[in-house]
C-alpha positions as CSV (number, residue, x, y, z in Angstrom):
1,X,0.0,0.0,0.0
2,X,1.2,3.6,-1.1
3,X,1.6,6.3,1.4
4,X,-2.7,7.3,0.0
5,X,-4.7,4.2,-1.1
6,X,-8.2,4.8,-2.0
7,X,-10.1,1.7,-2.5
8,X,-13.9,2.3,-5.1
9,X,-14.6,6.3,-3.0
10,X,-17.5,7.3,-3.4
11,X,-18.8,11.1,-2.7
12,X,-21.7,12.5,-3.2
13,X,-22.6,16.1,-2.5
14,X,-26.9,16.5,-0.8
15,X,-28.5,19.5,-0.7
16,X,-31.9,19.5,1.4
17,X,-34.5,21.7,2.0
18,X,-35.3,23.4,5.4
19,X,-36.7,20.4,6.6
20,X,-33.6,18.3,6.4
21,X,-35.3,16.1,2.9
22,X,-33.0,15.5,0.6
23,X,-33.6,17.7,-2.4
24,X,-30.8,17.2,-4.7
25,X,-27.4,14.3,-4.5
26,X,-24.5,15.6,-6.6
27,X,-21.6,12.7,-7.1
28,X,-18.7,14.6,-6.9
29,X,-16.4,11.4,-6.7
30,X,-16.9,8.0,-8.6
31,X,-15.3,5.1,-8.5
32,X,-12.0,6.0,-7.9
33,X,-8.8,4.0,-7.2
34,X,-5.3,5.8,-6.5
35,X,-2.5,4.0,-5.1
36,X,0.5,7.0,-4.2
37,X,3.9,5.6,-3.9
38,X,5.5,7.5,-1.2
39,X,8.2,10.0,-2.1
40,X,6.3,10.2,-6.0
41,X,5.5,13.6,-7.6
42,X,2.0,13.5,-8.8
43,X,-0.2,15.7,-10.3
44,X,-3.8,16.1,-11.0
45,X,-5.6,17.6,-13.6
46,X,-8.9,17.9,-14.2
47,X,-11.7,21.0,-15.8
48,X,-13.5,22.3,-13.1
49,X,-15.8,20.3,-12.1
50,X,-14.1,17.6,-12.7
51,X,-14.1,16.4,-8.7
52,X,-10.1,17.1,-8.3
53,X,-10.8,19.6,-5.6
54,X,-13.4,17.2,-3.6
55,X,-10.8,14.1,-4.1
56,X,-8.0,16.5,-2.5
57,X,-10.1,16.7,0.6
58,X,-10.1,13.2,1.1
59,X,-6.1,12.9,1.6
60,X,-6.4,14.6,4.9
61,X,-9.9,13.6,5.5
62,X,-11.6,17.5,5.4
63,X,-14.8,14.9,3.7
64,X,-15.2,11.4,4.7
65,X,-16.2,9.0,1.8
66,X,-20.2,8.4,1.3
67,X,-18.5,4.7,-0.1
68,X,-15.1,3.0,-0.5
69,X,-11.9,4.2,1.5
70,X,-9.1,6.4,2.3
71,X,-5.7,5.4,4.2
72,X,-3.5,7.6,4.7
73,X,-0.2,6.4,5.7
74,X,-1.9,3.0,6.2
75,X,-4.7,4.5,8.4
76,X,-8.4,4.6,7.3
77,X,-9.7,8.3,7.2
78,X,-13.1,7.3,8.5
79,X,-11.7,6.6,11.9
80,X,-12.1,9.2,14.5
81,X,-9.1,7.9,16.7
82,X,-6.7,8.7,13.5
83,X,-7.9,11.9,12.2
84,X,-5.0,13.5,14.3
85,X,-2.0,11.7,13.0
86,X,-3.4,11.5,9.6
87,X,-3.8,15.5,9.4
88,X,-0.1,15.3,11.1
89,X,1.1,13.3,8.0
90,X,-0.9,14.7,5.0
91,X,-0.8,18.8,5.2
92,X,-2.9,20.6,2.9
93,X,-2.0,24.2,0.8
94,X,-4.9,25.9,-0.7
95,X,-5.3,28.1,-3.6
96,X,-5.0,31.3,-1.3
97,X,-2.4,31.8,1.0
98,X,-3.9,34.2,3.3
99,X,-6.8,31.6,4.2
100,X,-4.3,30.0,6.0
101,X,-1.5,32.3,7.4
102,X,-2.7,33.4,10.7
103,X,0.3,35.5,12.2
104,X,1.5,38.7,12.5
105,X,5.6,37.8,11.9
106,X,6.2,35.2,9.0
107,X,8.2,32.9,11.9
108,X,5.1,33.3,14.6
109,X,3.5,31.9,11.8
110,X,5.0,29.0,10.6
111,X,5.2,27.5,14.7
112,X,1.7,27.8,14.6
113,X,1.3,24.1,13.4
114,X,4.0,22.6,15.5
115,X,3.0,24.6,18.8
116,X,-0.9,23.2,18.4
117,X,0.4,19.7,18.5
118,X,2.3,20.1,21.6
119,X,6.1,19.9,20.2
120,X,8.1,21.3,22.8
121,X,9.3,25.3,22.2
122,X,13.0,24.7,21.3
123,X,12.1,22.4,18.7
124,X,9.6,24.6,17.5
125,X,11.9,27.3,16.5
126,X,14.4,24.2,14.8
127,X,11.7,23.0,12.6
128,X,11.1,27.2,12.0
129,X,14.6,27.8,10.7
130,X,14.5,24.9,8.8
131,X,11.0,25.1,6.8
132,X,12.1,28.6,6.4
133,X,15.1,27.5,4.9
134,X,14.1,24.8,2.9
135,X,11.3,27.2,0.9
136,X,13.6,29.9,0.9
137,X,12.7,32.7,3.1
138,X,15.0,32.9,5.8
139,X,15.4,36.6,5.4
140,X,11.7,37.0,5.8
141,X,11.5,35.5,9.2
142,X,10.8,38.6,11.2
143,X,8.5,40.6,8.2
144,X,5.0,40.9,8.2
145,X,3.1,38.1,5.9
146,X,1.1,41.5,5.1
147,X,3.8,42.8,2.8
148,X,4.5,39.8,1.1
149,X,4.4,38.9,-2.7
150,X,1.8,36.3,-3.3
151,X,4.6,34.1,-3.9
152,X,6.0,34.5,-1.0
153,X,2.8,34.2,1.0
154,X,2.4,30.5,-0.4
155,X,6.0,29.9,0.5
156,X,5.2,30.8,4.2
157,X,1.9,28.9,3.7
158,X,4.3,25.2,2.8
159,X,6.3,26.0,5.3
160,X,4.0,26.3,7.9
161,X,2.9,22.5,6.6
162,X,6.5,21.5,6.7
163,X,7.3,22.4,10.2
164,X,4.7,19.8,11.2
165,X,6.7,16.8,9.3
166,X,4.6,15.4,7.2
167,X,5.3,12.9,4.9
168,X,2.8,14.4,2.4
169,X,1.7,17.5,1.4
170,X,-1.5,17.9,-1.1
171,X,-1.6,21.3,-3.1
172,X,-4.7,22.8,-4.5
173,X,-4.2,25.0,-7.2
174,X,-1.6,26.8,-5.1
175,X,-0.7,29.0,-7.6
176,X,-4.2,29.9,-9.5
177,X,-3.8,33.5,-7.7
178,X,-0.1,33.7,-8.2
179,X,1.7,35.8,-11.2
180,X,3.8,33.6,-13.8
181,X,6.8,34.7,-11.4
182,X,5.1,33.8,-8.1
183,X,4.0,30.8,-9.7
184,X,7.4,29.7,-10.9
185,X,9.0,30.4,-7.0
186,X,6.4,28.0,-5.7
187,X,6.7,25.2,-8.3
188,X,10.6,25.3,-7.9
189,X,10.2,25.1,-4.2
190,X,7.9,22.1,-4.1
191,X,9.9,20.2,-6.6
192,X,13.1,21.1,-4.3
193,X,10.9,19.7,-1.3
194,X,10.2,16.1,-3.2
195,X,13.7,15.8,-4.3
196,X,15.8,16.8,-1.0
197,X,13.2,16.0,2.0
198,X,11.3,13.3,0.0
199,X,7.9,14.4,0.9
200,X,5.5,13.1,-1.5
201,X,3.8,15.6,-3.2
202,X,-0.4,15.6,-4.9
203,X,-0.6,18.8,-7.1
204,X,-3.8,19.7,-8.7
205,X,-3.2,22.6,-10.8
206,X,-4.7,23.8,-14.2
207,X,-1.7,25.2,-15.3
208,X,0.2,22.4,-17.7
209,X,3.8,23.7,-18.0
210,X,3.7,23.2,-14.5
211,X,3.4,19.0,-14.8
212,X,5.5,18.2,-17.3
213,X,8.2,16.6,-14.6
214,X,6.1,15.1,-12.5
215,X,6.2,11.2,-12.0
216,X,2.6,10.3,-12.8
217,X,-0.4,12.4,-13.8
218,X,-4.2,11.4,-13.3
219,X,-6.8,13.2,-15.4
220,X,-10.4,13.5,-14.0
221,X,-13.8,13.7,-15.7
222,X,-16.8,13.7,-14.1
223,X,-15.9,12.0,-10.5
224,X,-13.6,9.3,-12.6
225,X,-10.4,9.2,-13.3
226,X,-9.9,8.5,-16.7
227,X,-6.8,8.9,-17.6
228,X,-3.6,8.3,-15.7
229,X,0.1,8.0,-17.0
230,X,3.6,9.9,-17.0
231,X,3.3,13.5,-18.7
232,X,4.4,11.8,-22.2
233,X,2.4,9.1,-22.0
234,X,-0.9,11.6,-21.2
235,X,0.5,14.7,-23.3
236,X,0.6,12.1,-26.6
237,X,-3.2,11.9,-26.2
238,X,-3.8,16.0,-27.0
239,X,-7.0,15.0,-29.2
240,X,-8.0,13.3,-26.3
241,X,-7.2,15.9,-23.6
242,X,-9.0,19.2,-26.1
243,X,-12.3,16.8,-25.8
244,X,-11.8,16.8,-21.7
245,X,-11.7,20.8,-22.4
246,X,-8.2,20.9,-21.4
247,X,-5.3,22.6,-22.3
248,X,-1.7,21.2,-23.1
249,X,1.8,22.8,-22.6
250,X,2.1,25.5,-25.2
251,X,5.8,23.3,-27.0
252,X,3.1,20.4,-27.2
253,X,0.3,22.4,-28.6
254,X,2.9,23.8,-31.5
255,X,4.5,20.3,-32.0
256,X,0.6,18.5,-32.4
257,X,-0.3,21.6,-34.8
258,X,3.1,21.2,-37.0
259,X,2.4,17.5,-36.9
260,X,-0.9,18.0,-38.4
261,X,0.4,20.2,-40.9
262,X,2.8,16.9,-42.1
263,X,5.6,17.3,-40.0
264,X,7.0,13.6,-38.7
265,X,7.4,14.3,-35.1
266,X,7.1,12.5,-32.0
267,X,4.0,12.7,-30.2
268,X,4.1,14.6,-26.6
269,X,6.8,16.4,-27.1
270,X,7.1,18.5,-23.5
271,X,9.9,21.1,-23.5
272,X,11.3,23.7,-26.6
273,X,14.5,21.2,-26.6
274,X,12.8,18.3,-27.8
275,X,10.8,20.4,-30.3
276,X,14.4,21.6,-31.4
277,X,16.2,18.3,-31.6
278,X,13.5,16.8,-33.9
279,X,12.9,19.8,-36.2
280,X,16.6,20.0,-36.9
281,X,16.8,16.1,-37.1
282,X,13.7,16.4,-40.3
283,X,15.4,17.3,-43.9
């Protein structure tokens, strides 16, 4: 079993009326079966709509499954006993950093986390220095989140999540508010997080440049997953992926169009260098 197993989940949104009937039952979730090796880079991509957003909330139990099952880190979301030490492995970032930044000095903040699980205060400010550190803003410690870049907001925001260890840290469209720059700081941080601290990361984006290196990508339609794959294997199917109403990196969208147009080139090409290397191998 991978560090997050889900086994058939199931969930289904219900609206009722004011006398508790149930009016309306939405299913957000259908069917679905991930198995997340632990220290992988994975990515999830979906329209919206799609269910991506209500699966993420499952991998720290925010929702319970209506059927099927969660573990996280080998332990099943729908017991109460667990919740703790499942939150403690599996942090979550959300699209919008200052949702979850709470104090008024970047540092104050990030041994928020820590200090709420009882870790005792010197080892508080280690595991501040070294999230800090390991997202890059060390010289920010004693600013005001106020006066940060977006960027750097969702920085402090990862390494508040890191200063409470976790093994795994889920992502939601963390950088949908974010400028190309801020965007870039972030994705170069998480990647740096996956590679030197092993932390297994889940990133749902929209954005597609921002996938092209991750280990495996799962496309959702509808509650279902229905495609999964590396980034070549899913970026070959761009047919497949317009009908989903999705987009591809902008080097894959030029080599499918050329390849249309008679060009013999690979399919999913990801990066300007492969587009390069073929066109100058064609006569």
């Amino acid at each position: 079993m991978g560090i997050i197993k889900t086994t058939k989940l199931v969930f289904d949104y219900i609206r009722q009326d004011e006398e508790s009937n149930e009016v309306e039952i939405k299913r957000a979730v259908d069917q679905v079966d991930l198995d997340i090796e632990e220290g992988s880079f994975i990515a999830i991509l979906g329209h919206n709509g799609s269910g991506k957003s209500t699966l993420a909330k499952h991998m720290n139990a925010i929702l319970l499954p209506t059927e099927g099952g969660v573990w996280v880190c080998g332990e099943d979301t729908k017991d109460e006993t667990k919740l703790w030490d499942i939150r403690q492995n599996a942090g979550m970032v959300f699209q919008n950093p200052d949702n979850q930044i709470i104090g008024n000095i970047v540092e104050e903040d990030v041994g928020f986390g820590p200090e709420n699980i009882g870790v005792e205060t010197s080892e508080i400010w280690r595991r501040v220095s070294s999230s800090l550190e390991a997202v890059g803003m060390t010289a920010y410690r004693m600013h005001s989140p106020n006066k940060l870049s977006g960027g750097q907001k969702q920085r402090v925001a990862i390494a508040g999540i890191m200063a409470m260890k976790p093994r795994c840290i889920i992502m939601d469209e963390p950088t949908a508010m974010l400028d190309p720059n801020g965007r870039k700081e972030v994705i170069k941080t998480i990647h740096e997080l996956n590679k030197t601290e092993n932390i297994t990361i889940i990133l749902i984006t929209h954005y597609m440049e921002e996938v092209i290196d991750a280990d495996k990508i799962f496309v959702m339609d509808n509650g279902k997953v229905v495609m999964e794959g590396t980034p070549k294997e899913i970026f070959s199917r761009t047919h497949e992926l317009k009908e989903l109403r999705l987009d591809v990196p902008q080097v894959t969208e030029l080599a499918y169009e050329l390849k249309q147009a008679g060009f013999d080139l690979s399919d999913g090409i990801l990066t300007i260098g492969e587009l390069v290397e073929e066109l100058c191998q064609l006569r």
